[in-house]
DSSP file (Angstrom, degrees, kcal/mol; ACC not computed):
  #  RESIDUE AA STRUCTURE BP1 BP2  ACC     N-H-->O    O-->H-N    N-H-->O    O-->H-N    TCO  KAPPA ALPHA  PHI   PSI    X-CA   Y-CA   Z-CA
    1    1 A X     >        0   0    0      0, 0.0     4,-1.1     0, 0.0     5,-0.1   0.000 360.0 360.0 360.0 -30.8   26.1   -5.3    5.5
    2    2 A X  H  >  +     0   0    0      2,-0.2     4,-3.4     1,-0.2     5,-0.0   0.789 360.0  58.1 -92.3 -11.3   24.0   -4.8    2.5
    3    3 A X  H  > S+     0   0    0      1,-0.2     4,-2.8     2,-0.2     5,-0.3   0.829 109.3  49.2 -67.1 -33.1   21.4   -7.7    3.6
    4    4 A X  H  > S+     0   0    0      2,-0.2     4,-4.0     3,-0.2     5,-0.3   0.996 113.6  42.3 -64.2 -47.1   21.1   -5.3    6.8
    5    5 A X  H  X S+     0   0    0     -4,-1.1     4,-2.9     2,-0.3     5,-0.2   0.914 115.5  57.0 -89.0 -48.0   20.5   -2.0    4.2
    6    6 A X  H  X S+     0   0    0     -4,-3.4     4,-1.8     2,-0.2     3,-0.4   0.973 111.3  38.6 -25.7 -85.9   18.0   -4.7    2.2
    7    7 A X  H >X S+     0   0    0     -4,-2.8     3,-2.8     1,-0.2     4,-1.4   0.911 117.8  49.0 -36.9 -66.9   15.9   -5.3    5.1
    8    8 A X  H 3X S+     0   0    0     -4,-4.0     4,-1.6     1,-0.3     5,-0.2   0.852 114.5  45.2 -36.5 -43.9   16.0   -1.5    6.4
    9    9 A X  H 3X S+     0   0    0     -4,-2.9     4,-2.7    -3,-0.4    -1,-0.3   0.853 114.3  51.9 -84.7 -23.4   15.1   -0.3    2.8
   10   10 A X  H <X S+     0   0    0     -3,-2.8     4,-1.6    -4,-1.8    -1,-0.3   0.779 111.8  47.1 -88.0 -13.5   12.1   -3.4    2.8
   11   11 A X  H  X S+     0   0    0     -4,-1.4     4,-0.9    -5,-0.3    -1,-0.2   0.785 109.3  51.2 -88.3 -32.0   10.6   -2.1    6.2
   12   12 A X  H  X S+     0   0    0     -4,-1.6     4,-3.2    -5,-0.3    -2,-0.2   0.816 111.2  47.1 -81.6 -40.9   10.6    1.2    5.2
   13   13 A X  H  X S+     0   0    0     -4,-2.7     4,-2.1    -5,-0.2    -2,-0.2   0.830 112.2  52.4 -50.9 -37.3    8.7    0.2    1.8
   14   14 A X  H  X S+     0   0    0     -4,-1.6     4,-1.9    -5,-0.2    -2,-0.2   0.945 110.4  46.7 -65.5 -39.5    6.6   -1.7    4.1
   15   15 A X  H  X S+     0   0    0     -4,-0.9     4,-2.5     2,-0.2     5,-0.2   0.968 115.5  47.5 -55.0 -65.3    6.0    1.7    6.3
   16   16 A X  H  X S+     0   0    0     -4,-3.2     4,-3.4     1,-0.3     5,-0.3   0.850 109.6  49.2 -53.0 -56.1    5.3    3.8    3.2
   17   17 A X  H  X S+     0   0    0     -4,-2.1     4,-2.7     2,-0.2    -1,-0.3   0.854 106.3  52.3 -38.5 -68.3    3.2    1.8    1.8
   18   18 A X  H  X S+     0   0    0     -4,-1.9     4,-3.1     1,-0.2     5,-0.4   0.861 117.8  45.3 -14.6 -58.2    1.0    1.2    5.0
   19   19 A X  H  X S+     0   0    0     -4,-2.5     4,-1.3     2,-0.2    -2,-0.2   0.928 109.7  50.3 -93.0 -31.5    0.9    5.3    5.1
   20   20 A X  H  X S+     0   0    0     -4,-3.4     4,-4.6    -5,-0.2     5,-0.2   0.962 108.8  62.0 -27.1 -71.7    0.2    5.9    1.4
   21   21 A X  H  X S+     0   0    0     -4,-2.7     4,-3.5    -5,-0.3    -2,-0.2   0.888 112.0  27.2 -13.2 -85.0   -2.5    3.5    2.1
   22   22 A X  H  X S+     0   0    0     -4,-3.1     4,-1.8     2,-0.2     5,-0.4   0.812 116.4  66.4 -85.5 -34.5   -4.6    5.3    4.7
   23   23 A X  H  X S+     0   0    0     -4,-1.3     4,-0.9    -5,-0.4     3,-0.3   0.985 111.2  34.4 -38.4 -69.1   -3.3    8.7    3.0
   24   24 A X  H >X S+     0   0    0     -4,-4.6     3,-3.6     1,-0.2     4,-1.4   0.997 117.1  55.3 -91.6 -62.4   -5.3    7.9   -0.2
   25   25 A X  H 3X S+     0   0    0     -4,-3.5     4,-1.6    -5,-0.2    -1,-0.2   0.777 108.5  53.2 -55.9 -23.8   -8.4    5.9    1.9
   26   26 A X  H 3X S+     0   0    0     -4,-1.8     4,-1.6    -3,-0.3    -1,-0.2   0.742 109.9  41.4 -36.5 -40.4   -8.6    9.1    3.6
   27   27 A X  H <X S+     0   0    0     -3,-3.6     4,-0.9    -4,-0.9     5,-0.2   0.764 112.4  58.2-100.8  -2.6   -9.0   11.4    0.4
   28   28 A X  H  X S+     0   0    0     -4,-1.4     4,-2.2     2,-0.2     3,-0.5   0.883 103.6  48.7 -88.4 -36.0  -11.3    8.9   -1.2
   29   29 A X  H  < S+     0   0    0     -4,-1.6    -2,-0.2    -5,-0.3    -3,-0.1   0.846 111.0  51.2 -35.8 -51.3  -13.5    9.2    1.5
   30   30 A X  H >< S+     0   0    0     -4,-1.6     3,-0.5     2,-0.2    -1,-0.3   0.700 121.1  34.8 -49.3 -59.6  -13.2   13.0    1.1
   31   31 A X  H >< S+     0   0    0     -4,-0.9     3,-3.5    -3,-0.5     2,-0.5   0.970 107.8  64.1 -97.1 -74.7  -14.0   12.7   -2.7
   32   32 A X  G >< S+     0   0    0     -4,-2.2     3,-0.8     1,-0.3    -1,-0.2   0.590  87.3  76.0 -40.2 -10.4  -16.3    9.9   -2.5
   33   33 A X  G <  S+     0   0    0     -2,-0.5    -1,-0.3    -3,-0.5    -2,-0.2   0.591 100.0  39.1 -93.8 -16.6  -18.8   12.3   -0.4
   34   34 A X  G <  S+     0   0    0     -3,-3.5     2,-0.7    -4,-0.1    -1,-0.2   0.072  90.0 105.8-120.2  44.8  -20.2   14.4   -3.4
   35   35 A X    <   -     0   0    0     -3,-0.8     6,-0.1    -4,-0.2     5,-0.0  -0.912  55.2-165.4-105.1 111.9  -20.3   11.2   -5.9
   36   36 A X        +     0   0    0     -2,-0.7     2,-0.6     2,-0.0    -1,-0.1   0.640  64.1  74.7 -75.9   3.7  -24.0   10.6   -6.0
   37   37 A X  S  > S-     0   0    0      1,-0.2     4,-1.8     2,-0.0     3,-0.4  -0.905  71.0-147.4-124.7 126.7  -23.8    6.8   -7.6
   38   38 A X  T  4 S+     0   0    0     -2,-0.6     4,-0.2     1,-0.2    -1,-0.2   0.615  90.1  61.3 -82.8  -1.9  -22.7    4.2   -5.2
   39   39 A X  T  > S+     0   0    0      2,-0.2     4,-2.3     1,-0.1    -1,-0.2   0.747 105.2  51.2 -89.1 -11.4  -20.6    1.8   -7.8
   40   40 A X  H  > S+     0   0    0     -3,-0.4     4,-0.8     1,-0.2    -2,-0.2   0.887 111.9  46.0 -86.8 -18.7  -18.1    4.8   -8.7
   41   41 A X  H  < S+     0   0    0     -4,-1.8    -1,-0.2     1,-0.1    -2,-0.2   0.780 118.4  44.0 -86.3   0.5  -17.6    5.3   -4.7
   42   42 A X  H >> S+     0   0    0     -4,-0.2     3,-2.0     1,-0.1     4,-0.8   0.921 115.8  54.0 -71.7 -31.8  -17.1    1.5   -4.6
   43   43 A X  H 3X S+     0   0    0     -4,-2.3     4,-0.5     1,-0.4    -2,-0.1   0.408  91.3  60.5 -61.4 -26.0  -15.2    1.9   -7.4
   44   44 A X  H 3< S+     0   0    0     -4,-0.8    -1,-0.4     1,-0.2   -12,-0.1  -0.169 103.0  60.4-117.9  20.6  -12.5    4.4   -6.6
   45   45 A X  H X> S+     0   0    0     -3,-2.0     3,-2.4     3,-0.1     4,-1.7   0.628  92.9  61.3 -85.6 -51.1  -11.3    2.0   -3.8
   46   46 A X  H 3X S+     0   0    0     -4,-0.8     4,-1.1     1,-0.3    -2,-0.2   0.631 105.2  47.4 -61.0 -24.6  -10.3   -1.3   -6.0
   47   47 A X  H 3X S+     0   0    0     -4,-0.5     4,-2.2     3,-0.2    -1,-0.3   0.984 114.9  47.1 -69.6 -41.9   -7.7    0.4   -8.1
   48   48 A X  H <> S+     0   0    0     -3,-2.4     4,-2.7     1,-0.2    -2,-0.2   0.949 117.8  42.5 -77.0 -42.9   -6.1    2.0   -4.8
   49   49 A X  H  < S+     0   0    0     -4,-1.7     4,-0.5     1,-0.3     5,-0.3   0.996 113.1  49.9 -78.5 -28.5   -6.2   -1.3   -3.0
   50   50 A X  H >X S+     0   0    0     -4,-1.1     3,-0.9    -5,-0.2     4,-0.8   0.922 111.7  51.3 -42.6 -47.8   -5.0   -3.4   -5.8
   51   51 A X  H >X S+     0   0    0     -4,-2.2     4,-2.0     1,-0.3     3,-0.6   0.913 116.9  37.6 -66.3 -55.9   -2.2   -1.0   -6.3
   52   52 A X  H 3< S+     0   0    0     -4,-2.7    -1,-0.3     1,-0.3    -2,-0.2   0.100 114.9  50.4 -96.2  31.1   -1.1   -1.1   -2.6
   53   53 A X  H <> S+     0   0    0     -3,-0.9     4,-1.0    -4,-0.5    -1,-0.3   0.462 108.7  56.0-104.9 -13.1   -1.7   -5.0   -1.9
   54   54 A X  H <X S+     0   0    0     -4,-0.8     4,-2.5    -3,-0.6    -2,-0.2   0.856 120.2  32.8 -97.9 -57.3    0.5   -5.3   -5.3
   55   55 A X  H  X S+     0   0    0     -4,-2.0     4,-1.0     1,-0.2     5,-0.2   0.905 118.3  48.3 -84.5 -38.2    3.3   -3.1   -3.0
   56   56 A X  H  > S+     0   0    0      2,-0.2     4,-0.7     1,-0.2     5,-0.3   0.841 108.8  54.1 -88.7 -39.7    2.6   -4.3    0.2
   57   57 A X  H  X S+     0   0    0     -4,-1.0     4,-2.1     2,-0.2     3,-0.3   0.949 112.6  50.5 -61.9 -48.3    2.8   -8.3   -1.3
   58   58 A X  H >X S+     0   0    0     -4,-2.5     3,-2.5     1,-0.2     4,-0.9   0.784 115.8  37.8 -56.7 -86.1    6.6   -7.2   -2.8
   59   59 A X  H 3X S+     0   0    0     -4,-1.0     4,-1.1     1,-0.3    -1,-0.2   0.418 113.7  51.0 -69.5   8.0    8.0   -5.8    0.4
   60   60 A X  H 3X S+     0   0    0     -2,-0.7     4,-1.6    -4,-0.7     5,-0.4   0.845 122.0  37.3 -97.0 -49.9    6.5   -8.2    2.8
   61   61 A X  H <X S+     0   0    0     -3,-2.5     4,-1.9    -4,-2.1    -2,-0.2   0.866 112.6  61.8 -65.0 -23.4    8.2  -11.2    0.3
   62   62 A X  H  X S+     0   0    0     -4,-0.9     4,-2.5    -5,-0.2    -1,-0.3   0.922 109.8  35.0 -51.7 -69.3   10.8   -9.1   -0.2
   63   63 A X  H  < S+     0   0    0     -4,-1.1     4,-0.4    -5,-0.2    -2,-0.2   0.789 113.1  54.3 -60.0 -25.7   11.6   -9.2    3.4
   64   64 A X  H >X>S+     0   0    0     -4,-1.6     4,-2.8     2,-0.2     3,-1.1   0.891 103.3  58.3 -87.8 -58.1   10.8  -12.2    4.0
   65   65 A X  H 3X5S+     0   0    0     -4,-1.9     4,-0.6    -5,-0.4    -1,-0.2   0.789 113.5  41.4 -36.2 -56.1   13.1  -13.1    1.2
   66   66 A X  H 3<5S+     0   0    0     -4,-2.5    -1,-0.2     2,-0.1    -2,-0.2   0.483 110.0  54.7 -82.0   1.7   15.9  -11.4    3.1
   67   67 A X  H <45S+     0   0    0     -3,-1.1    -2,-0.2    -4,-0.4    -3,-0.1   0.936 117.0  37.3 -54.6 -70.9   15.1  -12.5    6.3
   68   68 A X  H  <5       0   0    0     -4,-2.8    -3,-0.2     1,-0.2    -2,-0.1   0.581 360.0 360.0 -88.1 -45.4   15.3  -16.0    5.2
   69   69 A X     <<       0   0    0     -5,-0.6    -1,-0.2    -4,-0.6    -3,-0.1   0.607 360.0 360.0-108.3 360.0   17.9  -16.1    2.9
């Protein structure tokens, strides 16, 4: 029973993550439209995607991990 509660809770991390995601490229877009210098709008993606391929790489191993095992 708690490998079932594992998975749920790693699918739902996967979910969040996913919608966090396009939640914040959405409001950088939004931001990024009065920034006149084009490396701080490249710029003010690489933290956000590092940060969510960092989350998205746990729960996918995560799952995988309880899948598997």
């Amino acid at each position: 029973m708690a490998y079932v509660l594992l998975i749920l809770i790693s699918f739902g991390g996967l979910a969040l993550c996913g919608f966090y995601l396009k939640k914040n490229i959405i409001r950088i877009k939004d931001k990024n439209k009065d920034e006149p210098k084009k490396y701080k709008r490249i710029w003010n993606y690489v933290p956000t995607g590092l940060w969510y391929g960092y989350l998205i790489l746990f729960f996918a191993g995560l799952t995988i991990n309880n899948l598997i095992f």
